[in-house]
DRENDO-577841 format. One record per residue: x, y, z of N, C-alpha, C in turn. Coordinates in pm, whole numbers, padded with zeros to 5 digits, always signed. Example, Ala and Ser with C-alpha at 12.3 -4.5 7.8 and 13.67 -1.06 7.14 Angstrom:
2
+01319-00569+00780+01230-00450+00780+01320-00330+00780+01285-00225+00708+01367-00106+00714+01290+00003+00787
This chain:
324
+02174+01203-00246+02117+01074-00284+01985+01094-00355+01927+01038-00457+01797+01017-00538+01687+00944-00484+01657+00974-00423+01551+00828-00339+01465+00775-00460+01415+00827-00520+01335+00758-00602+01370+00820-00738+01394+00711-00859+01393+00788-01019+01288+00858-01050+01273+00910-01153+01165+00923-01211+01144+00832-01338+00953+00838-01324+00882+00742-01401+00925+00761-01551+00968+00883-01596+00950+00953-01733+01090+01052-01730+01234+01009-01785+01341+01138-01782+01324+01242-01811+01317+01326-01739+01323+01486-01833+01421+01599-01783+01413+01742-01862+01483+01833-01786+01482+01881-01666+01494+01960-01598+01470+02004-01478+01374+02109-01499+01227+02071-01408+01160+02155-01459+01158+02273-01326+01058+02377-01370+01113+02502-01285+00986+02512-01188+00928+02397-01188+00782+02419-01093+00695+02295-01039+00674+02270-00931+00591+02166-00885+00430+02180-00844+00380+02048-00846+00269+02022-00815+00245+01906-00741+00162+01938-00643+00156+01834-00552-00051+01839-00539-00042+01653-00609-00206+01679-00580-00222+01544-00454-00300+01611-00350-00308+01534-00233-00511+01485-00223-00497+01436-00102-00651+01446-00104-00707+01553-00075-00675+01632-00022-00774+01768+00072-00694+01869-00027-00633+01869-00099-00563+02032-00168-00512+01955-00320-00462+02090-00366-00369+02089-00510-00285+02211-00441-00123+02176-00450-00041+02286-00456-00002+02289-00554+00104+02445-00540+00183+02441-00682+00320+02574-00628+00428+02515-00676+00526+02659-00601+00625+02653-00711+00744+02729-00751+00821+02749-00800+00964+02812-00740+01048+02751-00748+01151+02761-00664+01345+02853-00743+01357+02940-00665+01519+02975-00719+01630+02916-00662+01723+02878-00726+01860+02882-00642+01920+02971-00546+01963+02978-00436+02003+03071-00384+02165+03033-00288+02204+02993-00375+02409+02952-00343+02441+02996-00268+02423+03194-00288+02515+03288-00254+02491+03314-00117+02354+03265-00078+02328+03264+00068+02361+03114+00177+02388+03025+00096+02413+02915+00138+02288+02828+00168+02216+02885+00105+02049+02758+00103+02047+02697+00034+02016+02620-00032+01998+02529-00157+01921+02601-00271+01742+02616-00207+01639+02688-00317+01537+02724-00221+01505+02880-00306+01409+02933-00199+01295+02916-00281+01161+02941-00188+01042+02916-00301+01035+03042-00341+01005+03104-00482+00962+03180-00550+00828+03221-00515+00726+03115-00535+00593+03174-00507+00531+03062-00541+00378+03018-00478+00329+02901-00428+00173+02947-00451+00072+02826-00492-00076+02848-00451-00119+02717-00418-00257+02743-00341-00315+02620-00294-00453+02634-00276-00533+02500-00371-00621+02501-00405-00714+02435-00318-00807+02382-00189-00872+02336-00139-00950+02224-00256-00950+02063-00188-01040+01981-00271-01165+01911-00144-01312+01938-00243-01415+01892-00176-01359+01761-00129-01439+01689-00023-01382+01560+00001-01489+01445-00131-01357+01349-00117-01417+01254-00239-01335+01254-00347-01237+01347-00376-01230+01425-00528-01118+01296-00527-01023+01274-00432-00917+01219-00452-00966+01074-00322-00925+00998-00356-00877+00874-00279-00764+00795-00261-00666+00822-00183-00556+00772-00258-00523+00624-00215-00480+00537-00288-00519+00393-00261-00417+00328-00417-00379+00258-00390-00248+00153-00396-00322+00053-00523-00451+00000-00491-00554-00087-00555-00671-00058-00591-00724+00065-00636-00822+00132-00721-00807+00296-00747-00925+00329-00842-00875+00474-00883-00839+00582-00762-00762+00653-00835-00751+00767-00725-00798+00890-00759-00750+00958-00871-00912+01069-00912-01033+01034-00970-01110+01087-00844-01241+01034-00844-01335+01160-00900-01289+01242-00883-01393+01346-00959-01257+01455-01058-01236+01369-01182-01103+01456-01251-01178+01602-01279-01288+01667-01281-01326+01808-01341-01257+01909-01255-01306+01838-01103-01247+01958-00991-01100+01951-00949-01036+01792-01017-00916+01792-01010-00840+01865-01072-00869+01843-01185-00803+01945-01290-00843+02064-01331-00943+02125-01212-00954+02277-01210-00907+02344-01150-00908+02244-01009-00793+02274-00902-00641+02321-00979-00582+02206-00994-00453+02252-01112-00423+02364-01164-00508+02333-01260-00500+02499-01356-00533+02635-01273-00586+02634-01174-00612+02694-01055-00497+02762-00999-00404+02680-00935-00287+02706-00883-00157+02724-00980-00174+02655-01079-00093+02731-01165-00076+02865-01215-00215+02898-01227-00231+03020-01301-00240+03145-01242-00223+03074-01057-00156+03181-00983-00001+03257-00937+00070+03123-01024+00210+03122-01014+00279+03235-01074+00390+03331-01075+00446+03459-01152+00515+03391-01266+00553+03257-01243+00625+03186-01368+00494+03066-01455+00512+03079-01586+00458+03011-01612+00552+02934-01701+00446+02784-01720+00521+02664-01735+00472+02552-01755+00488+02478-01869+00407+02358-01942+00483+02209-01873+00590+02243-01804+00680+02127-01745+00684+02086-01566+00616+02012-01515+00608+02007-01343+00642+01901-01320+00721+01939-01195+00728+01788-01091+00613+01737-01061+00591+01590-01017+00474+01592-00960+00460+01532-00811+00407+01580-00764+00370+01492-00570+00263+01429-00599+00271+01293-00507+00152+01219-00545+00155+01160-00402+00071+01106-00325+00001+01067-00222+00146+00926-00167+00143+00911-00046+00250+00780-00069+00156+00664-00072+00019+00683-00022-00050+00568-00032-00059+00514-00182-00034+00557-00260-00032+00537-00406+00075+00494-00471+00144+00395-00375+00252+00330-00454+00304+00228-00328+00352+00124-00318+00388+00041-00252+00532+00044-00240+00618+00087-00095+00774+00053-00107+00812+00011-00027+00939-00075-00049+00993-00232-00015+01180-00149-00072+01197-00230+00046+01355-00208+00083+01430-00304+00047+01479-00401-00094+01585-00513-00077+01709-00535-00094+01745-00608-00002+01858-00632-00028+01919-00715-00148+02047-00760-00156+02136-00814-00283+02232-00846-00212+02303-00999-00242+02424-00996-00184+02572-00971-00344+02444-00971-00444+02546-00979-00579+02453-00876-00676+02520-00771-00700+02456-00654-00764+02483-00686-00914+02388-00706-00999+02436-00711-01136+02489-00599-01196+02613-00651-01263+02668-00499-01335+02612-00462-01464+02500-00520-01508+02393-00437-01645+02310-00441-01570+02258-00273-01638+02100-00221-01563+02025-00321-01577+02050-00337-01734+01905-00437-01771+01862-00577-01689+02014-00628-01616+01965-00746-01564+01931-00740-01403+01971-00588-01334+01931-00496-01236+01779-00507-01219+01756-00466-01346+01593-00373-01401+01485-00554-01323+01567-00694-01456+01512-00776-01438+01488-00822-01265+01598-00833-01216+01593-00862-01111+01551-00836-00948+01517-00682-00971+01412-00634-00896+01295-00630-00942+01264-00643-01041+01120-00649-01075+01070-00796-01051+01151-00939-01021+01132-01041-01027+01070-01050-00841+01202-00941-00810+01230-00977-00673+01028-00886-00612+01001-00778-00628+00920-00736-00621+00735-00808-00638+00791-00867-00745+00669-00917-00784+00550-01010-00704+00701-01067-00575+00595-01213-00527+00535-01121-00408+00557-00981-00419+00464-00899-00280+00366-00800-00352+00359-00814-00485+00308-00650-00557+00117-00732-00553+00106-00662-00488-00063-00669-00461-00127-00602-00616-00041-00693-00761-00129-00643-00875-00045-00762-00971-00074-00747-01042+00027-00839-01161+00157-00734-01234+00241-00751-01195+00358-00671-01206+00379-00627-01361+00316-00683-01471+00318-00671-01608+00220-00525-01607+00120-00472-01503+00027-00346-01476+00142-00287-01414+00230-00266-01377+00370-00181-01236+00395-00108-01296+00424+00028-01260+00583+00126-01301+00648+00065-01206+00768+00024-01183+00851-00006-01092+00952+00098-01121+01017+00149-01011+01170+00268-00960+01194+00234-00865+01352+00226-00874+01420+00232-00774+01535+00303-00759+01633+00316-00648+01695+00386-00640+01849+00289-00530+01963+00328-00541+02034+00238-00458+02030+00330-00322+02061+00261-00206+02067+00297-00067+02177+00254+00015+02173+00163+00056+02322+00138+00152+02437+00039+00115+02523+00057+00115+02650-00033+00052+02642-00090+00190+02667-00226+00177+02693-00310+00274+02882-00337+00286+02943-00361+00351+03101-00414+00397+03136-00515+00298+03004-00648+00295+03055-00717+00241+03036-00700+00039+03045-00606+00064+03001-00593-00106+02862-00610-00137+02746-00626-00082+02599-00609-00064+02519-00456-00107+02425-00475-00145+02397-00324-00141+02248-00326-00097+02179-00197-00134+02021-00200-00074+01979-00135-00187+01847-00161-00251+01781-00043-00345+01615-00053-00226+01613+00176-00234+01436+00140-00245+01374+00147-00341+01272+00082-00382+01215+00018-00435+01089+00010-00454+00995+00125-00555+00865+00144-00544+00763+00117-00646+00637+00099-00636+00574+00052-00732+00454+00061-00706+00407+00101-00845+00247+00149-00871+00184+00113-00980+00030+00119-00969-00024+00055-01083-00029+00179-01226+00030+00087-01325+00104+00214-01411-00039+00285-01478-00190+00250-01467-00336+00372-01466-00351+00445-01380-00316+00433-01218-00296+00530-01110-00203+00602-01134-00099+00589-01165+00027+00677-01203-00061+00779-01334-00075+00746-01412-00155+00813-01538-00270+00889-01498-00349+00848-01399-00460+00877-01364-00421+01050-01315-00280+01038-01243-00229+01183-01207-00144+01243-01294-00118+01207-01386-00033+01252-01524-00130+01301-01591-00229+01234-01595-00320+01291-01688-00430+01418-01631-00438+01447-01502-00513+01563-01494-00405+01688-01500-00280+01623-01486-00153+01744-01509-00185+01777-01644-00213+01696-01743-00214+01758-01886-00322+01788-01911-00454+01742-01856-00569+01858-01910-00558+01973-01860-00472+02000-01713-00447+02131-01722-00362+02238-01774-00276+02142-01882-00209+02226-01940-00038+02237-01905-00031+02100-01811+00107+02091-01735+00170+01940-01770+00217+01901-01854+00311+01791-01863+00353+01757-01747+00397+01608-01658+00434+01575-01561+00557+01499-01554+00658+01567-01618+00747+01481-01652+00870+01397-01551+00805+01415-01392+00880+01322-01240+00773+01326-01173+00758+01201-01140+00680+01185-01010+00736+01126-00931+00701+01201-00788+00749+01075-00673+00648+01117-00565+00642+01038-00490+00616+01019-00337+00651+01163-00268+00518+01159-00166+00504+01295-00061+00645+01273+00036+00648+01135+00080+00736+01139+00163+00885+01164+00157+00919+01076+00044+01048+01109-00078+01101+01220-00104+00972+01326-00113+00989+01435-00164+01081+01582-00033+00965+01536+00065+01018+01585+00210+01104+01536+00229+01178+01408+00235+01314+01396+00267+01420+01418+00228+01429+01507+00086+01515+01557+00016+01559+01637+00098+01449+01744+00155+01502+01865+00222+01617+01784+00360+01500+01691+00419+01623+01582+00529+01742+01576+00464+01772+01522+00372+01925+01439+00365+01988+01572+00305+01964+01717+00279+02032+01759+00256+02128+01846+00383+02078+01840+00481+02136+01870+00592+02230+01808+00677+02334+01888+00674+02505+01784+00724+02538+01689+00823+02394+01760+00918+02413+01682+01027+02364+01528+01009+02292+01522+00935+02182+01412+00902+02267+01301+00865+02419+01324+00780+02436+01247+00651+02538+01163+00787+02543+01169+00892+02664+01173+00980+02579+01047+01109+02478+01037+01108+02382+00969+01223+02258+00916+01187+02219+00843+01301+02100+00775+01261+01997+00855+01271+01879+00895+01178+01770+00970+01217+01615+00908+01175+01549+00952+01261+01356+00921+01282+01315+01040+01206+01286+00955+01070+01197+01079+01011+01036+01059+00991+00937+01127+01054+00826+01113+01080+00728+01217+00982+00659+01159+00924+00592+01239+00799+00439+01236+00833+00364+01341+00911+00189+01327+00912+00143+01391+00847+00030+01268+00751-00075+01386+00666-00206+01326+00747-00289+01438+00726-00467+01368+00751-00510+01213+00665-00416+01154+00618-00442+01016+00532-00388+00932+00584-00250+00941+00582-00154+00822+00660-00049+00905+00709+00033+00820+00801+00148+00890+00850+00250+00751+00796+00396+00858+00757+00540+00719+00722+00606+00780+00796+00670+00693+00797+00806+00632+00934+00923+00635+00809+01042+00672+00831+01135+00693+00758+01257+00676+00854+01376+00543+00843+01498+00574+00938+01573+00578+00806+01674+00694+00852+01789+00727+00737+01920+00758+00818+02018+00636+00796+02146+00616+00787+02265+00661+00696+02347+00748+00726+02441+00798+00654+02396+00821+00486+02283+00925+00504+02232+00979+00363+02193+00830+00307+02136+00722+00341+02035+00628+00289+01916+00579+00397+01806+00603+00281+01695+00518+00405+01723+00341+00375+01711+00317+00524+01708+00206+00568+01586+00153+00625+01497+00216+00634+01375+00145+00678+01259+00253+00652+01138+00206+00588+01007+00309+00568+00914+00239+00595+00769+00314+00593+00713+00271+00600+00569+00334+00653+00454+00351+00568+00320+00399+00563+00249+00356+00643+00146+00426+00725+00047+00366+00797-00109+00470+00799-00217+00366+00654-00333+00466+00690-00363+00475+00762-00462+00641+00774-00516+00659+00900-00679+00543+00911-00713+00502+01004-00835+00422+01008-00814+00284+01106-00667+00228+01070-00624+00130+01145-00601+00133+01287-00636-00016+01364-00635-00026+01481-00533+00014+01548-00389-00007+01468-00277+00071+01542-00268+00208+01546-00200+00246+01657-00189+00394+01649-00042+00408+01650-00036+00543+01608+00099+00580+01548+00196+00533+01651+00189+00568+01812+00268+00492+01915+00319+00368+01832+00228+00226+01810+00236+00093+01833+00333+00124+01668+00311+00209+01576+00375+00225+01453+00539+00249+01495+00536+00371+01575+00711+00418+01586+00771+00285+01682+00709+00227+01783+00755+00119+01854+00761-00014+01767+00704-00018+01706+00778-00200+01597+00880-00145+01493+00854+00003+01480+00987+00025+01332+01115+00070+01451+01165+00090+01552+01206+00096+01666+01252-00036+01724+01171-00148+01705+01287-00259+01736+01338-00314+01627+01256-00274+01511+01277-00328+01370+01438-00276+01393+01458-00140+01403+01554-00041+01363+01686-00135+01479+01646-00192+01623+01762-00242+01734+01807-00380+01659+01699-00455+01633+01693-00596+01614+01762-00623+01464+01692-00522+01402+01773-00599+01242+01865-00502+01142+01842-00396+01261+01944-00274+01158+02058-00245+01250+02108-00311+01372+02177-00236+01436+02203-00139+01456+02086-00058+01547+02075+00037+01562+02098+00085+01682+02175+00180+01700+02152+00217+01850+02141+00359+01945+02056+00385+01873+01997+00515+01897+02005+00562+01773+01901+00677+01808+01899+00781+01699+01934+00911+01770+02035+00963+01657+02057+01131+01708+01985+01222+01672+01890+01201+01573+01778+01288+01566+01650+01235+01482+01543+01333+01558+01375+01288+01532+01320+01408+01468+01331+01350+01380+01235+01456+01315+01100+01458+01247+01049+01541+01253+00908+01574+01195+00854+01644+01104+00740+01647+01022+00716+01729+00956+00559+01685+00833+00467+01776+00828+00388+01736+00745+00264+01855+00830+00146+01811+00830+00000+01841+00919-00134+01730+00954-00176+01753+01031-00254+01641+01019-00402+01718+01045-00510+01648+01048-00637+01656+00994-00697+01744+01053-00634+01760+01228-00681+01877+01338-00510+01968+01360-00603+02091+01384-00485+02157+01454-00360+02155+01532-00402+02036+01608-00299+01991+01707-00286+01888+01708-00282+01819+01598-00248+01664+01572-00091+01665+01554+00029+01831+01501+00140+01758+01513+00184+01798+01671+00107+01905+01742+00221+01900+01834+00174+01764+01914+00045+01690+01925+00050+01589+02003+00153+01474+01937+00179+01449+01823+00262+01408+01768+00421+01413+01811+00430+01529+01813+00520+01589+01881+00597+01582+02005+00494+01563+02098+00457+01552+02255+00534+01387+02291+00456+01296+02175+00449+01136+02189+00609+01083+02170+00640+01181+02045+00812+01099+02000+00869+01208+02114+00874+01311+02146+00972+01309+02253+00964+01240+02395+00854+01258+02446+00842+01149+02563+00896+00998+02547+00884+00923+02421+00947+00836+02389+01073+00816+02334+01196+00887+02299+01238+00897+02258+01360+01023+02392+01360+01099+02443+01385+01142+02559+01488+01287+02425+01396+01312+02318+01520+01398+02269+01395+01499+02235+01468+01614+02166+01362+01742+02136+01328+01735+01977+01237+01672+01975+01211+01684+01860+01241+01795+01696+01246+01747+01618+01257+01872+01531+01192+01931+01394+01173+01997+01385+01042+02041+01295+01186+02012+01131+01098+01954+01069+01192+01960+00959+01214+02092+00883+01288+02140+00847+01333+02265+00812+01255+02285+00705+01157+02424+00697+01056+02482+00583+01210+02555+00494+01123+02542+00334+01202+02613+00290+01227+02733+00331+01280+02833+00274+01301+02980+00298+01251+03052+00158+01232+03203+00219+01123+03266+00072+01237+03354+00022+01252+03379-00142+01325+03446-00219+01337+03575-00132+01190+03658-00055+01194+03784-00066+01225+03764+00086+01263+03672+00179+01280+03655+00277+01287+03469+00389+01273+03488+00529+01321+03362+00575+01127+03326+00581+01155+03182+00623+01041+03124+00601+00961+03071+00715+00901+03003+00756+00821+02945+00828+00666+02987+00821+00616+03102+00729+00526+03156+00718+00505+03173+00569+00409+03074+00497+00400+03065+00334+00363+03148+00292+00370+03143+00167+00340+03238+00061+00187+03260-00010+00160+03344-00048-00022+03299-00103-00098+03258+00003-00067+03221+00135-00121+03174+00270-00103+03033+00203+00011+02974+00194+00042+02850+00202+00124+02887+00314+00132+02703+00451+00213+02739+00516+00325+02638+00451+00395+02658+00551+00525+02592+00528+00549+02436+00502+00433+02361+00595+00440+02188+00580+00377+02171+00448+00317+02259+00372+00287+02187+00245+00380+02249+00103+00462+02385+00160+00568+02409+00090+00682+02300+00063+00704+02186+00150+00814+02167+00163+00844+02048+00054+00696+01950+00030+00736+01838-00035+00769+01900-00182+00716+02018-00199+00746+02111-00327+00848+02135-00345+00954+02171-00275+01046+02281-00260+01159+02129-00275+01110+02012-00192+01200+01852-00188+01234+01830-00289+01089+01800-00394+01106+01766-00524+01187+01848-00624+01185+02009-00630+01246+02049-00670+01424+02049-00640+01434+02056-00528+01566+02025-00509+01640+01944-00530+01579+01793-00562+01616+01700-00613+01627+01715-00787+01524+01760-00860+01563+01819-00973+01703+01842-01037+01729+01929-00952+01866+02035-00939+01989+01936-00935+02003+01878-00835+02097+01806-00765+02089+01690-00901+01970+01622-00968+02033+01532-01032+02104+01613-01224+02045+01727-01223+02088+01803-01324+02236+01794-01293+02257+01821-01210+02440+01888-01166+02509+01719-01140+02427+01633-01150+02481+01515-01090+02546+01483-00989+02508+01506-00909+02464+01509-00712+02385+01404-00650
């Protein structure tokens, strides 16, 4: 499944970048069939950002200091063994707004598709929708002929704002999507997943999203900065009755996790919270694996939770090349 298009079509490029608030990554990934993995990472760098540099935010700029942004960049690129004028890009999820809707009558031209989520979008888009990139993607076929698209949107100078330090460093950005999007590629590509209901739980030091995904479609998301009075508990418990009450849900067969958060032991307490609640063993979402070997231990001293939204995006690449 595609969770999200991209802003701009292009080829499949052979390398990602992910600019967050606290870092710039960058990895490059192979196929690896013959072993039965999808793609291993090739080789990866990661650039530390002073605080300030980035803000990521939905309703004002987000590079705030572009010199160290885009030194960062060129930074990690130019540690890569492949080089390459073409990147995916990762971008913060706070930096785009997404909304799940439904349809009980799917138009059969894009164009009146295109119109009609952008109409539908508009009376919640905290901007004037004529400023939007809007993407979407379809998600669950309903019985009665219904369907679901998700459905995301950003202010189309924030989107640029990270396109454009990709090209002063010398890197065209020709896909962007979402941190969380990106990590769940690696989710839905796993068999067990496409078969049950699953809790996919994403922590960065900024915000943490909530992700439920039903038979290879998400059915429910959802961001929560860090700063707010709720805590992640009161977060997994309303998307939890959300999930009994309006998704018919009834249980989940698996919880999963994956990302870092601001202290050391912010995921296993994380960790600690959804299994006590939840009465199952949590599961670390699967790190990629390394060309020259298995993984859980990064490359360049990248670890593995920030390999992965890299390794997502790229895999999705692939999969829509082959038309998958």
């Amino acid at each position: 499944m595609k969770l999200l298009a991209s802003w701009f079509a292009s080829p499949p490029p052979v390398a990602a970048v992910e600019i967050a608030p606290m870092y710039v990554s960058a990895a490059t990934v192979v196929s690896r069939r013959s072993s039965g993995v999808d793609v291993a990472v090739r080789d990866c760098a990661v650039e530390p950002l002073p605080s300030g540099a980035i803000a990521a935010s939905i309703g004002s700029d987000n590079i705030i200091d572009r010199r160290v942004v885009t030194s960062a960049i060129r930074a990690v690129l130019a540690r890569l063994k492949t080089r390459t004028a073409r990147v995916a890009l990762v971008i913060p999820d706070l930096s785009a707004k997404v909304s799940l809707i439904r349809f009980d009558d799917v138009p059969a031209r894009r164009e009146d598709l295109d119109r009609l989520i952008r109409w539908h979008v508009r009376k919640s888009a905290p901007f004037p929708i004529e400023d939007a990139c809007v993407t979407y993607s379809p998600a669950a076929r309903r019985v009665d002929g219904g369907a679901e698209f998700v459905v995301a949107l950003a202010r189309r100078d924030i989107v640029e704002e990270y396109e454009g330090v990709c090209g002063k460093a010398g890197a065209y950005a020709g896909l962007v999507d979402l941190s969380t999007f990106s990590l769940l590629n690696l989710v839905l590509r796993q068999p067990d997943t496409s078969e049950s209901d699953c809790l996919a739980v994403h922590v960065r030091p900024e915000y943490t999203s909530i992700a439920i995904v039903r038979s290879g479609d998400v059915i429910f998301f959802r961001s929560r900065p860090e700063g707010r009075d709720e805590t992640l508990a009161d977060v997994v418990h309303q998307a939890t009755m959300y999930y009994q009450d309006r998704l018919s849900g009834d249980g989940f067969a698996r919880v999963l996790l994956g990302g870092h958060g601001r202290e050391s032991r912010a995921l296993s307490l994380v960790m600690a919270s959804l299994q006590e609640r939840f009465g199952l063993a949590v599961e670390l979402i699967d790190s990629p694996v390394f060309e020259d070997g298995p993984g859980g231990i990064g490359v360049s001293g990248a670890p593995a939770d920030i390999l992965a939204p890299l390794a997502g995006i790229l895999l999705r690449t692939r999969q829509e090349a082959m038309g998958i």
